[in-house]
C-alpha positions, -999 to +999 in steps of 0.1 A: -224-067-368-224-096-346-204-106-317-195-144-312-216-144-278-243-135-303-243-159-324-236-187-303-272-174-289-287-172-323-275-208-328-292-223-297-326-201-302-327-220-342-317-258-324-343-253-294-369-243-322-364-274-345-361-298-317-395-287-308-413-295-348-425-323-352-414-346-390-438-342-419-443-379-415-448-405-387-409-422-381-393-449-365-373-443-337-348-411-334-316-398-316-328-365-323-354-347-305-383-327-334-369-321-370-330-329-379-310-304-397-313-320-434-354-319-427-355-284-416-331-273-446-353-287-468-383-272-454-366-238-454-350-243-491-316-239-476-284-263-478-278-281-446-243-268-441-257-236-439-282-249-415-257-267-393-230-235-396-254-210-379-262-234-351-227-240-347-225-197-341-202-192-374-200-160-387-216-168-426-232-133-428-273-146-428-286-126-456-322-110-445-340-136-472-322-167-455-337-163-422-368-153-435-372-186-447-358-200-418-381-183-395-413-196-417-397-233-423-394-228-378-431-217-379-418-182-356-441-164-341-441-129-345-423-119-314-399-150-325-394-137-356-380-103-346-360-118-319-345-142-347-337-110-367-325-090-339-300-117-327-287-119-362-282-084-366-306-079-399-336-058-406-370-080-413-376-077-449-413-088-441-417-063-408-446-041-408-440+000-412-454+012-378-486+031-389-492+065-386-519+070-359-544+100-353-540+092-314-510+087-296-508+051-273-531+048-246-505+042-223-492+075-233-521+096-234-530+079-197-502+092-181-499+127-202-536+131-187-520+123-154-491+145-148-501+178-134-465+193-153-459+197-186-459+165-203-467+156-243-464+126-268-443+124-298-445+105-329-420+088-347-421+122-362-419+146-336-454+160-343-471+159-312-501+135-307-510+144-269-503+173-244-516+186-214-528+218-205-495+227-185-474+217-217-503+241-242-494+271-214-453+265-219-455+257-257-479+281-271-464+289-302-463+248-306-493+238-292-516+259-291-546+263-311-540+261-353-504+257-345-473+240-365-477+203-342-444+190-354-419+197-332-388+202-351-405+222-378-421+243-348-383+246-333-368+259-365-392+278-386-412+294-355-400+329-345-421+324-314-396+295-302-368+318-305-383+341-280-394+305-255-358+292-256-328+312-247-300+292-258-323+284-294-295+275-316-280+251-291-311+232-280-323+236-320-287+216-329-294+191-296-329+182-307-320+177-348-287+155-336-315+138-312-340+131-342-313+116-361-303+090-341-344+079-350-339+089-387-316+057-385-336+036-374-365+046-397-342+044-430-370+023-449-396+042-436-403+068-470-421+096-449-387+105-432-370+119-467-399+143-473-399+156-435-360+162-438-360+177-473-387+202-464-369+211-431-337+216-452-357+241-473-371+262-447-346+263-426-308+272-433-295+261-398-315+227-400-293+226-434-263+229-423-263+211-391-280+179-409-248+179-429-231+184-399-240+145-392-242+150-354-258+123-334-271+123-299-296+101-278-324+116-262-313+126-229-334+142-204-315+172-183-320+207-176-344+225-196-347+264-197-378+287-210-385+320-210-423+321-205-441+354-219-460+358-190-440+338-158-412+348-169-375+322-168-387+290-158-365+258-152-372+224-156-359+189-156-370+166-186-377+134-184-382+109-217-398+072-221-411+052-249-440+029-245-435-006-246-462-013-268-452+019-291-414+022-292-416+041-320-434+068-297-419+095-267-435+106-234-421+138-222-421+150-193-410+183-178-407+186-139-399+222-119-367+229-102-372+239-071-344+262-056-329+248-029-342+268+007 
């Protein structure tokens, strides 16, 4: 939903983008800077109350179809076009599904490569795209070699996870109620219904705590493993998504160091 304060901003990005287009055809003189509001309507195929309500910041509900055509009669630019959907609070009927890539981000791989902790790459998934050695030692069951990669499949259907995290149930609840809040964001996206319905299925606690509905961002915080051969080991996690790839985690896991 939008806020007045966001519309009034949606209304000035649209005027500041007409008053740059040039008419169709060479005129005389004009008071108005670039296309006026009844030539931009009719480029766009909308009415030019509509036109002049949504630079004025009035709440008229754009539908998604509207500003599409707005945003091709304004001759957007890509990163123009999504801010022009983001200020009004609607989902680009025309935006591209992010593809699913073999490799994770180069920015992401770069600086997995680079830590000397644990440190890995999630898709929009959860299946793991990049790792270092340090996170293959911690996460054998998960990442090691001809293992499940996907992380929430790996959390609740692995026995061997059970045995790596000793509050299991908690963190396994923490991490689903984590993946939702990126479920809802990928609603369109029709890979995400098959990955939930087969977790459902082989897992009764995923079952029951989906239903649950719980929600949570992905934090970083204190993170606790019992390592096979090292033993209890604690770290502090740290999580950022690329700018290029927001669809896309680094994770990062640093030691805690007891105090002397």
């Amino acid at each position: 939903m939008q806020g007045e304060e966001q519309r009034r901003l949606l209304g000035r990005f649209i005027r500041s983008h007409r008053e740059r287009l040039r008419p169709d055809a060479p005129t005389g003189r004009r008071r108005t800077p670039g296309l006026r509001r009844e030539e931009l309507a009719a480029r766009a195929g909308l009415s030019v109350t509509w036109c002049a309500w949504i630079e004025q910041g009035r709440d008229i509900g754009a539908s998604p179809a509207a500003l599409a055509r707005l945003a091709a009669a304004l001759a957007l630019t890509p990163a123009e076009r999504a801010y022009l959907f983001e200020l009004a609070g609607r989902r680009d009927p025309e935006a591209p599904a992010p593809g699913t890539l073999p490799e994770a981000p180069g920015s992401v791989r770069a600086l997995v490569a680079a830590v000397a902790h644990p440190a890995y790459g999630l898709d929009r998934f959860w299946t793991a795209r990049c790792w270092n050695p340090a996170a293959a030692d911690l996460f054998a069951g998960w990442l090691g070699p001809g293992r499940e990669r996907n992380l929430l499949r790996y959390t609740f259907t692995d026995p061997s996870a059970r045995d790596l995290l000793p509050d299991w149930e908690d963190r396994a609840r923490r991490l689903l109620a984590e993946f939702r809040a990126d479920y809802g964001r990928a609603l369109h996206d029709p890979d995400m219904a098959p990955l939930v319905d087969r977790l459902r299925a082989e897992s009764d606690l995923f079952a029951r705590a989906w239903d649950e509905q719980g929600v949570a961002a992905r934090e970083g915080g204190p993170r606790g493993f019992r390592h096979p051969v090292r033993g209890l080991l604690a770290y502090e996690q740290y999580t950022f998504s690329p700018l290029e790839r927001p669809d896309y985690k680094l994770v990062t896991l640093w030691p805690v160091v007891a105090a002397a």
